[in-house]
MIKE-19691 format. One record per residue: residue in one letter; x, y, z negated of N, C-alpha, C in turn. Coordinates in steps of 0.2 Angstrom, whole numbers, plus 5000, padded with zeros to 4 digits. Example, Ala and Ser with C-alpha at 12.3 -4.5 7.8 and 13.67 -1.06 7.14 Angstrom:
! residues 2
A506649724961506249784961506649844961
S506449894965506849954964506450004961
//
This chain:
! residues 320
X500449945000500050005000500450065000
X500050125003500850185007500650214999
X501150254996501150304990500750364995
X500450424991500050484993500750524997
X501450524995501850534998501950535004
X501850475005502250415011501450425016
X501050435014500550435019500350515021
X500350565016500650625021501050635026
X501650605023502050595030501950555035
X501750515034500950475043500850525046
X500350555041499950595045500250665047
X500750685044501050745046501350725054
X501850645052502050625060501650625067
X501050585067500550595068500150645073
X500150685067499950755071500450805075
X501150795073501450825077501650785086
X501450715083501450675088500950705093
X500450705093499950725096499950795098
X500250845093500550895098500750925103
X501350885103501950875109501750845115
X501250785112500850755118500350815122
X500050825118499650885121499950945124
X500550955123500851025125501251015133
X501550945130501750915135501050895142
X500550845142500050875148499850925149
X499950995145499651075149500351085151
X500851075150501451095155501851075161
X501351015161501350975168501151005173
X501451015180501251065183500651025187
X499951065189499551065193499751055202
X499651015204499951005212499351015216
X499251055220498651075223498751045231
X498051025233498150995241497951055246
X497851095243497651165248498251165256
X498751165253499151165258499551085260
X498951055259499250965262498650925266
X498950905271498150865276498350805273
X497850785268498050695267497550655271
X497750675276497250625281497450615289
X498050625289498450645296498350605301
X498250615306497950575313498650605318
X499050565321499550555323499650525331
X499650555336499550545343500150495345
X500050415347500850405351500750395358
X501150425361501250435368501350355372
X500650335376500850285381501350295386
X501250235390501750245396501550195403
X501650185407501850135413501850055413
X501450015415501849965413502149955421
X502749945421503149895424502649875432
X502449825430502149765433501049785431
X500849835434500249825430499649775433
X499249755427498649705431498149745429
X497449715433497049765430496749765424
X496549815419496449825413497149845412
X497649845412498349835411498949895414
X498749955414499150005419499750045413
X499650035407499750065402500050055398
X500550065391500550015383500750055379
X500650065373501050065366501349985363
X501949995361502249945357501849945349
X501849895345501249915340501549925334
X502449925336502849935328502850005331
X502550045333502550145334502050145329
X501450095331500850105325500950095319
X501050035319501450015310501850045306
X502350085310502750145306502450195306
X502150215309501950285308501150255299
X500750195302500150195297500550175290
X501250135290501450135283501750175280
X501550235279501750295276501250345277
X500450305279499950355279499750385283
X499950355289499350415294499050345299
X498550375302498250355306498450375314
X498350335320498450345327498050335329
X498150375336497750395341498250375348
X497950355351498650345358498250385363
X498750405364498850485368499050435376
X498350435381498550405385498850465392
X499150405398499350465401498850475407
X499050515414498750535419498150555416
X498050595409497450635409497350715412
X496850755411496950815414497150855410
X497350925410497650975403497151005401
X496350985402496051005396495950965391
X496050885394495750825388496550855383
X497050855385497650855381497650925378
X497350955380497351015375496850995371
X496150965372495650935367495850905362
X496550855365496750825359497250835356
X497450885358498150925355498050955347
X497450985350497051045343496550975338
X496650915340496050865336496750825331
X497350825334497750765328498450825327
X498750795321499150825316499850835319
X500050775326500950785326500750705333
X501350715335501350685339502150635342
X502350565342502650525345502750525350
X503450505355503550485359504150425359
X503850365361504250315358504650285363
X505150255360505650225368505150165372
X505550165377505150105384505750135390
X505450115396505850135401505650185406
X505150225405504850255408505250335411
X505150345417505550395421505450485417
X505950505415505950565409505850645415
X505850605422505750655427505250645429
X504750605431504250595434503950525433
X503350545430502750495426502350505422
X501950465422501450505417501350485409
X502150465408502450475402502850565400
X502950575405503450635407502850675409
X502450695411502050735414501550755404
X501550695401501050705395501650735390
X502150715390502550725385502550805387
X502850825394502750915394502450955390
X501850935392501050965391501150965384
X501150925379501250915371501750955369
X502450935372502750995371502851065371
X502651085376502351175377502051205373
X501451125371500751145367501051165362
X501451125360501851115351502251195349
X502651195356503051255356502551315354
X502351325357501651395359501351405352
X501251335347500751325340501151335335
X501851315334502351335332502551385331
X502651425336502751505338502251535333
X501751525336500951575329500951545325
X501551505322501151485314500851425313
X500651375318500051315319500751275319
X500851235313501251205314501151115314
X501551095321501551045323502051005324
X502050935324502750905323502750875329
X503450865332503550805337504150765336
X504050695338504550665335504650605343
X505550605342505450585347506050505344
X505750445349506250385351506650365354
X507250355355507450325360507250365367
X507050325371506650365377506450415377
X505950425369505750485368506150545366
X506950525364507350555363507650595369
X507750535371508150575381507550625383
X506850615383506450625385506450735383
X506550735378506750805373507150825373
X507650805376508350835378508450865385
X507850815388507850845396507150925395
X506350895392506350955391506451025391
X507051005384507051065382507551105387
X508151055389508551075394508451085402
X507951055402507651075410508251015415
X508550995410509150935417509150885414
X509550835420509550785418510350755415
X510550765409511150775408511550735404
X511050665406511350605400511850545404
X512150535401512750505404512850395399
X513050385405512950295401513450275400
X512950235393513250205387513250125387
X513850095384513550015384513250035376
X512850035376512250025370511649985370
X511649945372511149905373511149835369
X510849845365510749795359511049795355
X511349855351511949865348511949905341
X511749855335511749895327512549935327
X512150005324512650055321512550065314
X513250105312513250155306513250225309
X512850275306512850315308513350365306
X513650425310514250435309513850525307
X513850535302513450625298513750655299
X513550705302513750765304513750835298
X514150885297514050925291513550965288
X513150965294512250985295511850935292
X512250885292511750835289511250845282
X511750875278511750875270511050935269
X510950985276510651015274509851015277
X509950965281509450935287508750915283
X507950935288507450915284507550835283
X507550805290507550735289507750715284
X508250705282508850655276508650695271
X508350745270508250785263507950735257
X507450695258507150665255507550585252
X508050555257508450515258508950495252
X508650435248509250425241509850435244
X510450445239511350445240511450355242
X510950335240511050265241511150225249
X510550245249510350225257510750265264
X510750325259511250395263512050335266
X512150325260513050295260512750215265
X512350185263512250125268512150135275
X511650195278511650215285512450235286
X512750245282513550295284513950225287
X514050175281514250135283514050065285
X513450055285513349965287512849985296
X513149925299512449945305511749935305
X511449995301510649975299510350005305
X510450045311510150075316510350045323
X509650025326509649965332509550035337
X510050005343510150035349509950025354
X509550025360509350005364509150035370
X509850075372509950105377510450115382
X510450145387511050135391510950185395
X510750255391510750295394510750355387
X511550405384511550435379511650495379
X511450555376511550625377512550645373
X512950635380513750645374513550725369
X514150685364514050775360514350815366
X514950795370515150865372514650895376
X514150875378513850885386513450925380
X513250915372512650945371513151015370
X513851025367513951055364514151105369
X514151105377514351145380513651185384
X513051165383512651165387512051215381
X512051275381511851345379511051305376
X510651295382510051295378509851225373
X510451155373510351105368510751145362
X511051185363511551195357511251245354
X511051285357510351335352509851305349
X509551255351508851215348508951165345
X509351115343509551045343510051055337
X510151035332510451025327510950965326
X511250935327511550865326511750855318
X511350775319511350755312511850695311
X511850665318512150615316512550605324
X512950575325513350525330513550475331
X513750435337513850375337514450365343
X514750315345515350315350514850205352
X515250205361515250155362515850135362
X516150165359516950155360517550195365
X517150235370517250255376516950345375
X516150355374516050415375515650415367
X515650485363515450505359514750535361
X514150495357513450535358513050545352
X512650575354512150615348511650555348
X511550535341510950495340510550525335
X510550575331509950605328509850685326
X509450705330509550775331508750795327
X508750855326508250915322508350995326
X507750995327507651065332507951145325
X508251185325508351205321507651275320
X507451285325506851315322506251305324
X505951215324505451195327505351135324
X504651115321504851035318504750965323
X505450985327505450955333506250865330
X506050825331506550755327506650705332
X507150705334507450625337507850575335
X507650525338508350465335508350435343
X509150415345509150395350508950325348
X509150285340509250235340508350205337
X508150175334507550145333507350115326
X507050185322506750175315506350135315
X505750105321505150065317505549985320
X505949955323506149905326506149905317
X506749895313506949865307506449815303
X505949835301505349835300504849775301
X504749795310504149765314504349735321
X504949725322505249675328505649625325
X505549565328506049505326506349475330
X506149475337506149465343507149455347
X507449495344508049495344508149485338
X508949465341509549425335509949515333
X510049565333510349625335510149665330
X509549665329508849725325508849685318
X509249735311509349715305508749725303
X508949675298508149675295508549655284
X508949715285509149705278508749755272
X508849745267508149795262508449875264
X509049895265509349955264509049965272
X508949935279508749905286508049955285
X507649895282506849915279506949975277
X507149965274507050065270507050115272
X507750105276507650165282507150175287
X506850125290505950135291505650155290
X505550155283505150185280505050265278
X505850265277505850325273505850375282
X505850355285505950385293505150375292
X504850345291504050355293503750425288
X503950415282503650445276503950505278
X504350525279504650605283504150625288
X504150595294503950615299503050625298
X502750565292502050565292501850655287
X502450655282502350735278502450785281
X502850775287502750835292502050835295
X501650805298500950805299500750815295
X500750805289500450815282500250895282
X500750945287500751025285500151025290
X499951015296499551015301498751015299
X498551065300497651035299497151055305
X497651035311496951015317496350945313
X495950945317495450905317494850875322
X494850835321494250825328493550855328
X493450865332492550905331492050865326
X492150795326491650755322491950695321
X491750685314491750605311491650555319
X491150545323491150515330491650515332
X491950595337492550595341493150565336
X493250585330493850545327493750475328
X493250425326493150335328493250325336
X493150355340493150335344493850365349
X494250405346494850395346495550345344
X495350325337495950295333496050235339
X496750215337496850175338496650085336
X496250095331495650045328495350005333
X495150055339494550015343494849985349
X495649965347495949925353496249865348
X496349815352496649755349497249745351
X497749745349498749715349498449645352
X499049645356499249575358500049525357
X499849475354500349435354500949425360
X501649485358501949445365502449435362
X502649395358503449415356503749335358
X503249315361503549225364503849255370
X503649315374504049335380504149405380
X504249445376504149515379504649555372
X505149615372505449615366505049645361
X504349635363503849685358503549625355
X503349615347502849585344502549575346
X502049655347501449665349501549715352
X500849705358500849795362500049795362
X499849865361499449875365499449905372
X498949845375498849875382498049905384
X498049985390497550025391497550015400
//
């Protein structure tokens, strides 16, 4: 049994306990979504197929959806040969927009023709304050480079099925991309090859660094060599929230199809944390579609993936 003593002090601890507690949740800071869209609808760019059947003139790869929806957003597939009012329809309806790698012509195609158009759009929205994000792959990398540079100024690389370390540039440390990025994961991309290559066509740094209008817009975050010529693998627009990787964030993840494409936890991680950036960039974004209808009836929801990873280097693709 406590002495009258011993049980003062309970309750004196007690109460101080609960003080602190209390003082402690009102000084918790309130975090407002005023200026957050938690509900991001995210456009990825089709393309060509090769060889098309009918039903079949078109595709998305399905690890562009997967990465983008594991970090919260939803997609819509931005298809091509539309007119420029539906794409200005859709431009002002979703949050940010992808362009994923494939093989499709950066000069002329109706990968190339849609990607413009979103570009401009981006530009133009960006300029007044409408802020939209664009993010580019592989293809869609080379694809932003010519864009913005109006040439075609990329020069070949044996890269073709080829895990890197990424080589960080001193821009890096101040970069939006990698800002969020543990010291951990930071040092693994430096040294292990956790980023899968799958091109044979690179932007060199000297060509960016000699050439006025990539070296004004373009940021270098990272590099890579085939041994031969030095090229820019990940770039950030310096006043546009414009983002490329030559090499390939959602492969790690959601391709298994190749021996080549790591699939280590530091591997995965970097997926993610590539997806969770580029999804809180659209997070700033609050276009929307006219109706609860027009948004169903865009998602990527009301198409089925298909199984091709018995012959094709994709898992799954949708095809349109």
């Amino acid at each position: 049994m406590a002495t009258p003593r011993r049980a003062a002090s309970l309750s004196y601890s007690l109460t101080l306990r609960k003080t602190i507690l209390l003082l402690f949740c009102i000084s918790l800071p309130v975090y407002s979504t005023a200026n957050r869209n938690d509900r991001p609808i995210i456009g990825v760019l089709a393309q060509e197929i090769r060889y098309p059947k009918a039903n079949q003139t078109s595709y998305i790869a399905a690890s562009y959806v997967k990465f983008l929806e594991s970090a919260g957003a939803r997609v819509v597939p931005v298809m091509i040969n539309q007119t420029l009012e539906e794409y200005k329809t859709l431009f002002n309806s979703i949050n940010g927009i992808l362009y994923p790698g494939g093989s499709a012509s950066i000069t002329s195609s109706g990968y190339q023709r849609a990607a413009k158009v979103f570009y401009d759009l981006a530009i133009e929205a960006n300029k007044r304050g409408d802020y939209f994000p664009v993010w580019g792959t592989c293809l869609g990398f080379e694809q932003l480079i010519y864009l913005t540079s109006g040439n075609t100024l990329l020069t070949f690389t044996n890269t073709s099925g080829v895990p890197l370390p990424l080589n960080f540039t001193n821009d890096t440390k101040d970069s939006k991309m990698f800002k969020g990025f543990p010291d951990e994961l930071m040092e693994d991309l430096a040294s292990e090859p956790l980023t899968e290559n799958s091109h044979k066509w690179s932007l060199a740094v000297l060509t960016h660094n000699t050439n006025e209008e990539l070296k004004k817009f373009y940021k270098i975050l990272s590099t890579n060599t085939d041994g031969e010529t030095e090229f820019v693998s990940t770039v950030e627009a310096y006043d546009y929230p414009i983002y490329a990787t030559q090499w390939h964030p959602e492969k790690n993840a959601f391709e298994w199809t190749r021996p080549f494409i790591p699939h280590s936890p530091s591997a995965v991680k970097t997926t993610f944390y590539m997806a969770e950036f580029f999804v809180n960039e659209a997070r700033k974004n609050f276009h929307r579609f006219e109706s609860e209808e027009e948004e169903r009836k865009a998602l990527i929801y009301n198409y089925n993936p298909v199984y091709t990873g018995d012959r094709r280097v994709f898992e799954q693709i949708y095809f349109f």
